[in-house]
DSSP file (Angstrom, degrees, kcal/mol; ACC not computed):
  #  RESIDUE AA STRUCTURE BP1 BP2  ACC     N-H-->O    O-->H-N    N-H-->O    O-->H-N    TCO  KAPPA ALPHA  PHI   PSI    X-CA   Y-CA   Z-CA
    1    1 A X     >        0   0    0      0, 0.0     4,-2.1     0, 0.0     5,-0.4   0.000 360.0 360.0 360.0 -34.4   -6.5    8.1   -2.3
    2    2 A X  H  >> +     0   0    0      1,-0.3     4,-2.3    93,-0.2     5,-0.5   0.967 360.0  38.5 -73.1 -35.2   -7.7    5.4   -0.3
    3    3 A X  H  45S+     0   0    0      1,-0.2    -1,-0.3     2,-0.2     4,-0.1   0.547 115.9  54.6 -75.9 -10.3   -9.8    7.1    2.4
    4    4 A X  H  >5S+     0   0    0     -3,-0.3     4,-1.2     2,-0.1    -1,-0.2   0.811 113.0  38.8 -51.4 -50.1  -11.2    9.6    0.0
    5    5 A X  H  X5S+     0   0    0     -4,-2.1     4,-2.0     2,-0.2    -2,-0.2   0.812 116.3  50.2 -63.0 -34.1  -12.6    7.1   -2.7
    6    6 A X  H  X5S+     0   0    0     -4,-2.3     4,-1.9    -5,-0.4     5,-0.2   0.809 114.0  44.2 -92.2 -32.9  -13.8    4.6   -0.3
    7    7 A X  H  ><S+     0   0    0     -5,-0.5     4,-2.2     2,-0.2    -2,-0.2   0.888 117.1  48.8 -72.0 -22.3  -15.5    7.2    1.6
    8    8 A X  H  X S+     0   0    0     -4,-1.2     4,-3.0    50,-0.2     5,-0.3   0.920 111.2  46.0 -44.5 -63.8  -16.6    8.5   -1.7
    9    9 A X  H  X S+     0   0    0     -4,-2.0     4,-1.5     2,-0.2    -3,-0.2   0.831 111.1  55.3 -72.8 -51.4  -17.7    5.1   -2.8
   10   10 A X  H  X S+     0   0    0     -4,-1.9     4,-2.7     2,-0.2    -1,-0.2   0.927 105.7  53.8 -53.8 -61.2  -19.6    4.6    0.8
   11   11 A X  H >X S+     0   0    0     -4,-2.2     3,-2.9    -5,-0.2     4,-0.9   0.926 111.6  41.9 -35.7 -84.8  -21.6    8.0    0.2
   12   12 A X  H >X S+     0   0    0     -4,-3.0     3,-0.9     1,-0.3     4,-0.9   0.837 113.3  50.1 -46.8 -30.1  -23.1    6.9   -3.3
   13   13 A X  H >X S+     0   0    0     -4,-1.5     4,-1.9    -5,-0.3     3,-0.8   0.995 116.4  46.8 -70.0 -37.1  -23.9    3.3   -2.4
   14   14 A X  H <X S+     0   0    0     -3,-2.9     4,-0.5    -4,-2.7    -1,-0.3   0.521 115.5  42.0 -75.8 -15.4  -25.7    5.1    0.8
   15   15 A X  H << S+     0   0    0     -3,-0.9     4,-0.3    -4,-0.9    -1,-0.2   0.191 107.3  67.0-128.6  11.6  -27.5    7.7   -1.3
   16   16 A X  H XX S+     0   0    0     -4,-0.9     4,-0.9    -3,-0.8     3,-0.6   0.907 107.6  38.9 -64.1 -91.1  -28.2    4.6   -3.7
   17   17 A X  H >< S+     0   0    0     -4,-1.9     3,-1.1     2,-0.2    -3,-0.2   0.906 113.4  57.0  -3.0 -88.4  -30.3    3.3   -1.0
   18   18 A X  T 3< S+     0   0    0     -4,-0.5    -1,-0.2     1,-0.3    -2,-0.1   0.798 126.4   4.1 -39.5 -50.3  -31.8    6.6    0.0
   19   19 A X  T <4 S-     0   0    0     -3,-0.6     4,-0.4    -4,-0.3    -1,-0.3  -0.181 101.7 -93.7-136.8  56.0  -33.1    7.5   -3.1
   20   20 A X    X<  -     0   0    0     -3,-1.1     3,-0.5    -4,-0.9     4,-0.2   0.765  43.7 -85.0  78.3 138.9  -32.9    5.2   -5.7
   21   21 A X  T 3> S+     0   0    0      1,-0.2     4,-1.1     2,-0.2     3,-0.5   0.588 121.6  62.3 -47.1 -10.9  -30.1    4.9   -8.6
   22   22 A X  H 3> S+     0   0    0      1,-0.2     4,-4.0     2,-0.2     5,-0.3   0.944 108.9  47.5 -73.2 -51.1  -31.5    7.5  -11.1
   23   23 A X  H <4 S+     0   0    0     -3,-0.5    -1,-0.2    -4,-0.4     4,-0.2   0.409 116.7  41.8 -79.1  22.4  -30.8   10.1   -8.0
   24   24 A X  H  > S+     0   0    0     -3,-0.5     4,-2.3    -4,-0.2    -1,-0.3   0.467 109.7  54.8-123.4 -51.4  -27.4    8.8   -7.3
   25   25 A X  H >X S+     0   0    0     -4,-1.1     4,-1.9     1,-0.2     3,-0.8   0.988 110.8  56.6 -54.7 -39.0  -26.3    8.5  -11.1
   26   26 A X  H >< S+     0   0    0     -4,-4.0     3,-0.7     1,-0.3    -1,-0.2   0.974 110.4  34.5 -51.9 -58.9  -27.4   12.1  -10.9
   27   27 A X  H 3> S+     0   0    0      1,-0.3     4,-1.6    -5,-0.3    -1,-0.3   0.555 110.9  71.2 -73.3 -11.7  -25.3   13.3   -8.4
   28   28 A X  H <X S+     0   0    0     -4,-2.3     4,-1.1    -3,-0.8    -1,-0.3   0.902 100.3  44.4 -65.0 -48.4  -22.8   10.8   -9.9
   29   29 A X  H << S+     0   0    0     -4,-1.9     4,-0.3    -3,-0.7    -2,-0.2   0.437 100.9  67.1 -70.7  -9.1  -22.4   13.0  -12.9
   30   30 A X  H >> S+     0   0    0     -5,-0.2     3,-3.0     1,-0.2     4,-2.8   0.861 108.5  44.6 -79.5 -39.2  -22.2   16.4  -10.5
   31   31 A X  H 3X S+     0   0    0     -4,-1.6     4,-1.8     1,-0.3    -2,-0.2   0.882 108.4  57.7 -73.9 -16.0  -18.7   14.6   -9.4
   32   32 A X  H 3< S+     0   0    0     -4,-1.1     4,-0.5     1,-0.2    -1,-0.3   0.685 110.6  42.6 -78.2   6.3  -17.8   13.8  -12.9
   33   33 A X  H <> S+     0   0    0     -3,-3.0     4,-1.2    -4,-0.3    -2,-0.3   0.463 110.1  49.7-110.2   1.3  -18.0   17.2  -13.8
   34   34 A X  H  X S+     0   0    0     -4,-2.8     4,-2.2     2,-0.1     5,-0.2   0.780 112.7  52.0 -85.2 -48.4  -16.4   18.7  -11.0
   35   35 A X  H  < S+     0   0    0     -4,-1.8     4,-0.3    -5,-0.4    -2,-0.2   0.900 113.2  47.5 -38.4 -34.3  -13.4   15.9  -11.8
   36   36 A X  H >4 S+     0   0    0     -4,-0.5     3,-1.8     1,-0.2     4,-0.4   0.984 110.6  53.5 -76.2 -57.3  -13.6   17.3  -15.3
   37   37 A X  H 3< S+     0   0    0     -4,-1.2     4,-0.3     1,-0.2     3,-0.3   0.769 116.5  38.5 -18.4 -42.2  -13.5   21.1  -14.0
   38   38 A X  T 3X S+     0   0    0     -4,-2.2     4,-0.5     1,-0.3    -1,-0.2   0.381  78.3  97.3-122.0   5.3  -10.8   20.5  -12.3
   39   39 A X  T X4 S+     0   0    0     -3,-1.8     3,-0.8    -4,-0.3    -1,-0.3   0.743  87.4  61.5 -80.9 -22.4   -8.3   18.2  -14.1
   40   40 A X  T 34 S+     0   0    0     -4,-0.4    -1,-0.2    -3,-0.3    -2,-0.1   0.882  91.1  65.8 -57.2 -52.5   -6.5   21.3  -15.3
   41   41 A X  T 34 S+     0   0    0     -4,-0.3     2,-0.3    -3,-0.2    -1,-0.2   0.708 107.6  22.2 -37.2 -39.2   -5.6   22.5  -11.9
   42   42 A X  S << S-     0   0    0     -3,-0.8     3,-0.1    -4,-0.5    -1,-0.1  -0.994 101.5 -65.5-153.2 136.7   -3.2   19.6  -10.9
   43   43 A X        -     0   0    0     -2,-0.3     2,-0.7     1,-0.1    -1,-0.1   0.203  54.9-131.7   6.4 118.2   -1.0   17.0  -12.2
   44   44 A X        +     0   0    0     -4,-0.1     2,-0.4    -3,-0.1    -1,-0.1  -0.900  47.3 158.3 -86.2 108.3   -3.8   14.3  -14.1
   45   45 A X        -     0   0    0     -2,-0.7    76,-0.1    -3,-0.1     4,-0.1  -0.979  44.6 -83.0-121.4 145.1   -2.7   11.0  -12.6
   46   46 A X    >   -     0   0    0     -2,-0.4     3,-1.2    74,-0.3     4,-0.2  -0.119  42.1-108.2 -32.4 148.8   -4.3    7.7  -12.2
   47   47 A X  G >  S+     0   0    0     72,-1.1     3,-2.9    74,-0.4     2,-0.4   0.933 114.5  51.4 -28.2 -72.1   -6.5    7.1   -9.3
   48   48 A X  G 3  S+     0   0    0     71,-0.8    -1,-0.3     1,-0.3    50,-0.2   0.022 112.8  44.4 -73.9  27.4   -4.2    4.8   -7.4
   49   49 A X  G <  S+     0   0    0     -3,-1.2    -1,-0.3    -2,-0.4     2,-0.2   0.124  84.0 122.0 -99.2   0.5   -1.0    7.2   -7.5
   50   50 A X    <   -     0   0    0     -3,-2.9     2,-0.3    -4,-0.2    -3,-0.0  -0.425  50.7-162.4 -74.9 127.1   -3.6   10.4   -6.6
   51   51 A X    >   -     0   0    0     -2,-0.2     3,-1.4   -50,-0.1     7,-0.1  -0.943  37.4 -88.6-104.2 140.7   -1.9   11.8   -3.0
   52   52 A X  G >  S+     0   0    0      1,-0.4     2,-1.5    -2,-0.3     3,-0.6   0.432 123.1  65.0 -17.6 -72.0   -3.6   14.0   -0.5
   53   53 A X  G 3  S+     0   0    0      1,-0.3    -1,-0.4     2,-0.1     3,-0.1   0.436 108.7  44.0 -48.6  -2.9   -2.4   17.4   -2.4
   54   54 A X  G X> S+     0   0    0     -2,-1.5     3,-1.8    -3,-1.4     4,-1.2  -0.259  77.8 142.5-139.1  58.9   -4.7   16.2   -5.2
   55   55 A X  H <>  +     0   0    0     -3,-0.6     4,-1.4     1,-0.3     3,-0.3   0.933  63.2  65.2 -72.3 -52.7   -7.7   15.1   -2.7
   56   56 A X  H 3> S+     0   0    0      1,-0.2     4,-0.7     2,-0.2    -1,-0.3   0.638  96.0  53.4 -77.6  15.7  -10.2   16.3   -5.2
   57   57 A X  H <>>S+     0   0    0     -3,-1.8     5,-1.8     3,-0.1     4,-1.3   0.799 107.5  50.2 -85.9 -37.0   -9.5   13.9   -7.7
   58   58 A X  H  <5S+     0   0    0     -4,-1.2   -50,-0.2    -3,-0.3    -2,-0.2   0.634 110.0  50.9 -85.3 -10.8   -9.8   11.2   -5.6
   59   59 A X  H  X5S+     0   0    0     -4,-1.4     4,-0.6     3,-0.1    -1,-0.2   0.925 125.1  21.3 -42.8 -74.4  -13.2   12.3   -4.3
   60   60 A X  H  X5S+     0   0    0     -4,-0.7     4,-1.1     2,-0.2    -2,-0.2   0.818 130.4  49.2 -99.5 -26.0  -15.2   12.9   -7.5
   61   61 A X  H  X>S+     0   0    0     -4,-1.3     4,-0.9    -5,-0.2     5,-0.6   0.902 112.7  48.1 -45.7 -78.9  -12.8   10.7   -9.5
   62   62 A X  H  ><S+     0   0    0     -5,-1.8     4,-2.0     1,-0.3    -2,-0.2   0.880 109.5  46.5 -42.8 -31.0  -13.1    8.1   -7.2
   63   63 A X  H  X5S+     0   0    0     -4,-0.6     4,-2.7     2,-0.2     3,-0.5   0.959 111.2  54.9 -75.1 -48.6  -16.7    7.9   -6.7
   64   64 A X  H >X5S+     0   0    0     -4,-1.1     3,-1.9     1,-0.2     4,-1.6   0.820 119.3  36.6 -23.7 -84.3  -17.0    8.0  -10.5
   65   65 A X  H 3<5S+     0   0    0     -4,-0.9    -1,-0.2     1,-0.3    -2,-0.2   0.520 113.0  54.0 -47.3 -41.1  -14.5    4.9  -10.4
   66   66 A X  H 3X<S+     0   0    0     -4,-2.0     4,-2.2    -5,-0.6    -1,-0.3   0.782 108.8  47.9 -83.9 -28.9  -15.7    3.3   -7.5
   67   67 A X  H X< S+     0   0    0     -4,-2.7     3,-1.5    -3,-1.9     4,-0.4   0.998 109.5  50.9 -68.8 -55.7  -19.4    3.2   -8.8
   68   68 A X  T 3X S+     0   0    0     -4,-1.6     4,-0.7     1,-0.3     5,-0.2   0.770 115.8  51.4 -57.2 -14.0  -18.5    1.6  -12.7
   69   69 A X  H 3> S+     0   0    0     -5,-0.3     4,-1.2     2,-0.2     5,-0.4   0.998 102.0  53.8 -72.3 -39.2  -16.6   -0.8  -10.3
   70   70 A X  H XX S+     0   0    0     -4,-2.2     4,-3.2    -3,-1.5     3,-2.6   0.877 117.5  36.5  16.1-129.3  -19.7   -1.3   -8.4
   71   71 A X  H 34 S+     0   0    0     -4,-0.4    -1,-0.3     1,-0.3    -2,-0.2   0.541 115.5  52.4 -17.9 -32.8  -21.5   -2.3  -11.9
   72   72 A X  H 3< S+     0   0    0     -4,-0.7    -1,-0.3    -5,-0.4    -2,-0.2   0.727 127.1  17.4-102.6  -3.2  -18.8   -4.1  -13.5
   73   73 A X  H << S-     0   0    0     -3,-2.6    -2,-0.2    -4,-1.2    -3,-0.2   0.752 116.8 -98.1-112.9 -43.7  -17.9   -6.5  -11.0
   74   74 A X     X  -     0   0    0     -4,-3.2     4,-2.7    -5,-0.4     5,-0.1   0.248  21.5-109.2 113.7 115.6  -21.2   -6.3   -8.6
   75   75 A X  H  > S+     0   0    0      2,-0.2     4,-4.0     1,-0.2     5,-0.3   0.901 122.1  55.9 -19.9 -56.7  -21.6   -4.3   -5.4
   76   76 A X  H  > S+     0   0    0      1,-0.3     4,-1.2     2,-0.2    -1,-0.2   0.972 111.9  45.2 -50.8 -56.7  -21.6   -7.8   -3.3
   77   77 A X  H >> S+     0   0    0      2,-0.2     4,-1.7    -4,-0.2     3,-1.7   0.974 111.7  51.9 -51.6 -56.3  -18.0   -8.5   -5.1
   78   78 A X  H >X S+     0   0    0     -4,-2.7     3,-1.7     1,-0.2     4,-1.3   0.950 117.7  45.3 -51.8 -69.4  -16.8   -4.3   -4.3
   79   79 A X  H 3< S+     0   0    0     -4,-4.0    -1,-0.2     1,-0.3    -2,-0.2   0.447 105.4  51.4 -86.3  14.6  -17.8   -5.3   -0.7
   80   80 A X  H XX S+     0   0    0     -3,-1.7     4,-1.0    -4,-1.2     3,-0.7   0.868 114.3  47.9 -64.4 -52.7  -16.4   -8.4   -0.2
   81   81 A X  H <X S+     0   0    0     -3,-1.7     4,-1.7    -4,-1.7    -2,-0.2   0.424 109.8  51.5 -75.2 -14.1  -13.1   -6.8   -1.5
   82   82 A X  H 3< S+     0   0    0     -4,-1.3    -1,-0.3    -5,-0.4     4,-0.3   0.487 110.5  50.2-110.0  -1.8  -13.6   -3.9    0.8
   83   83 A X  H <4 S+     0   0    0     -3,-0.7     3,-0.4    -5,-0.2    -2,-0.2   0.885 114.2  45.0 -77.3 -69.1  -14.1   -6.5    3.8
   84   84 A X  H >X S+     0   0    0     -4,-1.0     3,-1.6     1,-0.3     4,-1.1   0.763 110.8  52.1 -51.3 -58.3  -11.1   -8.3    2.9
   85   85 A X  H 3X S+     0   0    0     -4,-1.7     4,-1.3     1,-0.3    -1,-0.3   0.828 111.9  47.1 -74.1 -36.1   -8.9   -5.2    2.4
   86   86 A X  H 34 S+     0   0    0     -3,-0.4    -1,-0.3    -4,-0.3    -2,-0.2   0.480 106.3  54.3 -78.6   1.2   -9.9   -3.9    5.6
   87   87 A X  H <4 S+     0   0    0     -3,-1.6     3,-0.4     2,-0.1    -2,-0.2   0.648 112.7  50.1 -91.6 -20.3   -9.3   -7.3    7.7
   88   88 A X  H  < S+     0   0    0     -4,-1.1    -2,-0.2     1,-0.2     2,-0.2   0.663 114.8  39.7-112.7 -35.6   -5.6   -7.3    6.2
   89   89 A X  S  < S+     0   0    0     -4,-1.3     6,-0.3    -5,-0.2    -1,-0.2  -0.219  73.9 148.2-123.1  70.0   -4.7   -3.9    6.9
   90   90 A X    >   -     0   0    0     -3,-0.4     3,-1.5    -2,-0.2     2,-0.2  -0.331  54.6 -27.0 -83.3 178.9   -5.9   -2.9   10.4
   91   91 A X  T 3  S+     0   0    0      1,-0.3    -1,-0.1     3,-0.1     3,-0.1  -0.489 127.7  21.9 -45.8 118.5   -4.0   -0.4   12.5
   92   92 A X  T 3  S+     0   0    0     -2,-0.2    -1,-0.3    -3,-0.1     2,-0.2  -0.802  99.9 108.8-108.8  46.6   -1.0    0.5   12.7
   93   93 A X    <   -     0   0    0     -3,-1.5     2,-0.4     1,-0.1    -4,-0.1  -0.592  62.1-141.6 -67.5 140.2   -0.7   -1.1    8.9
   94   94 A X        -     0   0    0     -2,-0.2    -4,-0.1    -3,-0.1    -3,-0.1  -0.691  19.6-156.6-133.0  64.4   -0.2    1.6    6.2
   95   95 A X        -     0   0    0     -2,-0.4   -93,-0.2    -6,-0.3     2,-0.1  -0.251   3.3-154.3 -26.0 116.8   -2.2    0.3    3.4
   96   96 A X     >  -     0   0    0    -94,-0.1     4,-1.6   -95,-0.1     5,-0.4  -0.287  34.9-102.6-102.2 172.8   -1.3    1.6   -0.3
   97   97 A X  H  > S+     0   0    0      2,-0.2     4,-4.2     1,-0.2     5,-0.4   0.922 117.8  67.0 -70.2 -38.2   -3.8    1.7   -3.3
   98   98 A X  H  > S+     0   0    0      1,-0.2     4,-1.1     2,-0.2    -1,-0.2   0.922  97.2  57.2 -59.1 -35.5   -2.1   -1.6   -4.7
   99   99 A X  H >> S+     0   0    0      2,-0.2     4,-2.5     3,-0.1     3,-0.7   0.972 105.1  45.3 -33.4 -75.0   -3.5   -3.4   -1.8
  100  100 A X  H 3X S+     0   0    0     -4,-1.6     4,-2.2     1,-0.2     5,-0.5   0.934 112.6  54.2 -66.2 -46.9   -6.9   -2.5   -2.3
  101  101 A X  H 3X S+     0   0    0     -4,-4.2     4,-1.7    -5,-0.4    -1,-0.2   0.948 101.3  58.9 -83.7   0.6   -6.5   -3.3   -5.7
  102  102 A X  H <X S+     0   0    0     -4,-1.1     4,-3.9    -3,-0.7    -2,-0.2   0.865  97.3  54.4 -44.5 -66.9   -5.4   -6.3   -5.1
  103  103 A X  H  X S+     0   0    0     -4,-2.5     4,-1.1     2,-0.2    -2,-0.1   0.760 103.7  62.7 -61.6 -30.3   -8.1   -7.4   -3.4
  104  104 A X  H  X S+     0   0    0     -4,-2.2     4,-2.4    -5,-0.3    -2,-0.1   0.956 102.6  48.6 -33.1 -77.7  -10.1   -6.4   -6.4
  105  105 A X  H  < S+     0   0    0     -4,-1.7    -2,-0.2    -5,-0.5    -3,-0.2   0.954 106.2  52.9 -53.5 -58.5   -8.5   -8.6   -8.6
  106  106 A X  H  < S+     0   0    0     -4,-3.9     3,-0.2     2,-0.2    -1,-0.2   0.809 110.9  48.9 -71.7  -9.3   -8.8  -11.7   -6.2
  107  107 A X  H  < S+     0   0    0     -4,-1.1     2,-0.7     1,-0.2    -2,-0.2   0.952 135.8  18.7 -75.5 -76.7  -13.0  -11.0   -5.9
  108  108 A X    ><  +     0   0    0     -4,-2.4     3,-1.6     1,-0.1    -2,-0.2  -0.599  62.5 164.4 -69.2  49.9  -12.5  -10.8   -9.9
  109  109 A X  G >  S+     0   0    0     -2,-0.7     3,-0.7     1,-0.3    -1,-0.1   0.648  75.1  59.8 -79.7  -0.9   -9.7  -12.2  -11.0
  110  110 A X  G 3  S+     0   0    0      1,-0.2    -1,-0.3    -5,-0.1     4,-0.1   0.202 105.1  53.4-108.3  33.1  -11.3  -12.2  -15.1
  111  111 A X  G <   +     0   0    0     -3,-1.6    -1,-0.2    -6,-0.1    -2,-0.1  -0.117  66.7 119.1-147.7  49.7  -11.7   -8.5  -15.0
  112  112 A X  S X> S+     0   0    0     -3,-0.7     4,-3.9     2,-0.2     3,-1.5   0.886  79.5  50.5 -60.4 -59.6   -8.2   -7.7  -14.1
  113  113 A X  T 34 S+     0   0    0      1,-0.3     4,-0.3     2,-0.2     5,-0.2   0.918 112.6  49.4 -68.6 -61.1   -7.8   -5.7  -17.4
  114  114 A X  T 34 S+     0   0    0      2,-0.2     4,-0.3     1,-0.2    -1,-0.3   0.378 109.3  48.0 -36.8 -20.2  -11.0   -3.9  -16.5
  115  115 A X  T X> S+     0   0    0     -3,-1.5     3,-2.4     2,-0.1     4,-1.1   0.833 107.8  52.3-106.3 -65.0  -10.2   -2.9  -13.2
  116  116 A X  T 3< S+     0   0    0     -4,-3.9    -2,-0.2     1,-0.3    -3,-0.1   0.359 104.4  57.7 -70.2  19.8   -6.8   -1.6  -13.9
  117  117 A X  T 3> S+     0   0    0     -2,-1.1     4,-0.9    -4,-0.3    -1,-0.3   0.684 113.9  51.4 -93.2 -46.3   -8.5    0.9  -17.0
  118  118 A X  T <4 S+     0   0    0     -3,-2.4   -71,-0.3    -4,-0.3    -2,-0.2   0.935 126.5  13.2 -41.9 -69.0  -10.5    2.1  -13.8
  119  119 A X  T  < S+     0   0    0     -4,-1.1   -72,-1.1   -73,-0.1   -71,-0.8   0.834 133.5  39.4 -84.3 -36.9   -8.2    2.8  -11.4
  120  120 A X  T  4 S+     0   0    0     -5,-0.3   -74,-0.3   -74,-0.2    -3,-0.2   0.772 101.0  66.1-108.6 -30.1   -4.5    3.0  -13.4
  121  121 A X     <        0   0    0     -4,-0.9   -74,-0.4    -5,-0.1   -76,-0.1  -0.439 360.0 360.0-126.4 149.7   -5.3    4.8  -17.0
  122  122 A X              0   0    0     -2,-0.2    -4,-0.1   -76,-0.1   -77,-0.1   0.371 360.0 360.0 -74.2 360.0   -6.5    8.7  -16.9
Protein backbone atom coordinates (compact mmCIF):
# COMPACT_ATOMS: atom_id res chain seq x y z
CA UNK A 1 0.00 0.00 0.00
CA UNK A 2 2.62 2.29 1.04
CA UNK A 3 4.63 3.00 -2.11
CA UNK A 4 1.50 3.08 -4.30
CA UNK A 5 -0.48 5.76 -2.28
CA UNK A 6 2.38 7.87 -1.52
CA UNK A 7 3.37 7.87 -5.07
CA UNK A 8 -0.19 8.43 -5.78
CA UNK A 9 -0.47 11.20 -3.30
CA UNK A 10 2.98 12.73 -4.82
CA UNK A 11 1.39 12.77 -8.48
CA UNK A 12 -1.84 14.86 -7.52
CA UNK A 13 0.00 17.34 -5.25
CA UNK A 14 2.47 17.66 -8.47
CA UNK A 15 -0.42 18.02 -10.96
CA UNK A 16 -1.93 20.37 -8.18
CA UNK A 17 0.88 22.66 -8.93
CA UNK A 18 0.81 22.11 -12.65
CA UNK A 19 -2.50 23.03 -13.26
CA UNK A 20 -4.40 24.24 -10.63
CA UNK A 21 -6.88 22.23 -8.17
CA UNK A 22 -10.02 22.27 -10.27
CA UNK A 23 -7.74 20.15 -12.85
CA UNK A 24 -6.48 17.80 -10.18
CA UNK A 25 -9.94 17.41 -8.40
CA UNK A 26 -10.83 16.42 -11.97
CA UNK A 27 -8.55 13.80 -12.49
CA UNK A 28 -9.17 13.10 -8.75
CA UNK A 29 -12.61 11.88 -9.53
CA UNK A 30 -11.21 9.69 -12.76
CA UNK A 31 -9.39 7.54 -9.80
CA UNK A 32 -12.48 7.53 -7.78
CA UNK A 33 -14.22 6.00 -10.41
CA UNK A 34 -11.84 3.61 -11.44
CA UNK A 35 -11.65 2.65 -7.41
CA UNK A 36 -15.43 2.38 -7.72
CA UNK A 37 -15.14 0.12 -11.10
CA UNK A 38 -13.15 -2.04 -9.67
CA UNK A 39 -14.12 -2.76 -6.03
CA UNK A 40 -15.95 -5.84 -7.27
CA UNK A 41 -12.93 -7.48 -8.66
CA UNK A 42 -11.05 -8.08 -5.35
CA UNK A 43 -11.42 -8.43 -1.69
CA UNK A 44 -12.76 -4.49 -0.50
CA UNK A 45 -10.38 -3.90 2.36
CA UNK A 46 -9.19 -0.80 4.03
CA UNK A 47 -6.47 1.12 2.65
CA UNK A 48 -3.82 0.29 5.20
CA UNK A 49 -4.33 -3.73 4.95
CA UNK A 50 -4.44 -3.28 0.84
CA UNK A 51 -1.31 -5.74 -0.39
CA UNK A 52 0.43 -5.68 -3.74
CA UNK A 53 -2.20 -8.30 -5.39
CA UNK A 54 -4.73 -5.53 -4.84
CA UNK A 55 -2.32 -2.59 -6.19
CA UNK A 56 -5.16 -0.81 -7.82
CA UNK A 57 -6.93 -0.01 -4.78
CA UNK A 58 -4.17 1.49 -3.32
CA UNK A 59 -3.44 3.69 -6.34
CA UNK A 60 -6.85 5.34 -7.05
CA UNK A 61 -8.03 4.69 -3.51
CA UNK A 62 -5.14 5.99 -2.18
CA UNK A 63 -4.88 9.15 -4.07
CA UNK A 64 -8.59 9.66 -3.29
CA UNK A 65 -7.45 9.20 0.50
CA UNK A 66 -4.32 10.84 0.41
CA UNK A 67 -5.83 14.15 -1.09
CA UNK A 68 -9.11 14.44 1.70
CA UNK A 69 -5.97 13.96 4.03
CA UNK A 70 -4.31 16.66 2.32
CA UNK A 71 -7.46 18.99 3.06
CA UNK A 72 -8.37 17.79 6.40
CA UNK A 73 -5.22 18.06 8.14
CA UNK A 74 -3.23 20.58 5.62
CA UNK A 75 -0.75 19.64 2.97
CA UNK A 76 2.25 21.26 5.26
CA UNK A 77 0.94 18.72 8.10
CA UNK A 78 0.72 15.49 5.17
CA UNK A 79 4.30 16.53 4.45
CA UNK A 80 5.69 16.89 7.62
CA UNK A 81 4.33 13.39 8.34
CA UNK A 82 5.70 12.13 5.20
CA UNK A 83 9.23 13.68 6.21
CA UNK A 84 9.08 12.09 9.50
CA UNK A 85 7.93 8.72 8.24
CA UNK A 86 10.63 8.59 5.86
CA UNK A 87 13.57 9.67 8.36
CA UNK A 88 12.33 6.62 10.72
CA UNK A 89 12.25 4.02 8.24
CA UNK A 90 15.24 4.27 5.83
CA UNK A 91 16.72 1.19 4.31
CA UNK A 92 16.94 -1.83 5.12
CA UNK A 93 13.71 -1.02 7.52
CA UNK A 94 10.45 -2.58 6.31
CA UNK A 95 7.87 0.07 7.04
CA UNK A 96 4.07 -1.06 7.47
CA UNK A 97 1.01 1.15 6.84
CA UNK A 98 0.62 1.60 10.78
CA UNK A 99 3.77 3.48 10.74
CA UNK A 100 2.81 5.95 8.44
CA UNK A 101 -0.21 6.33 10.10
CA UNK A 102 1.22 6.86 12.95
CA UNK A 103 3.02 9.58 12.02
CA UNK A 104 -0.29 11.07 10.89
CA UNK A 105 -1.66 11.05 14.15
CA UNK A 106 1.37 12.70 15.90
CA UNK A 107 1.17 15.90 13.02
CA UNK A 108 -2.65 15.69 14.18
CA UNK A 109 -3.19 14.12 17.08
CA UNK A 110 -7.25 15.84 17.28
CA UNK A 111 -8.14 14.18 14.07
CA UNK A 112 -7.17 10.70 15.02
CA UNK A 113 -10.88 9.63 14.44
CA UNK A 114 -10.79 11.31 11.05
CA UNK A 115 -7.75 9.87 9.82
CA UNK A 116 -8.57 6.31 10.72
CA UNK A 117 -12.30 6.68 8.66
CA UNK A 118 -9.71 7.52 5.85
CA UNK A 119 -7.37 4.99 5.78
CA UNK A 120 -9.15 1.93 8.14
CA UNK A 121 -13.07 1.98 7.17
CA UNK A 122 -14.18 0.92 3.33
Amino acid sequence: MLTETLAMYTEMMLYKKMHGEAKMKERLKIHQQIYDNEKGLSENQPLYKVTVEDAHISYSKGAVVMVNLSELIGENKVNMALKKFLENNRYPKKPRSIDLLNEFYKVSPNKRKEIDKLFKEI
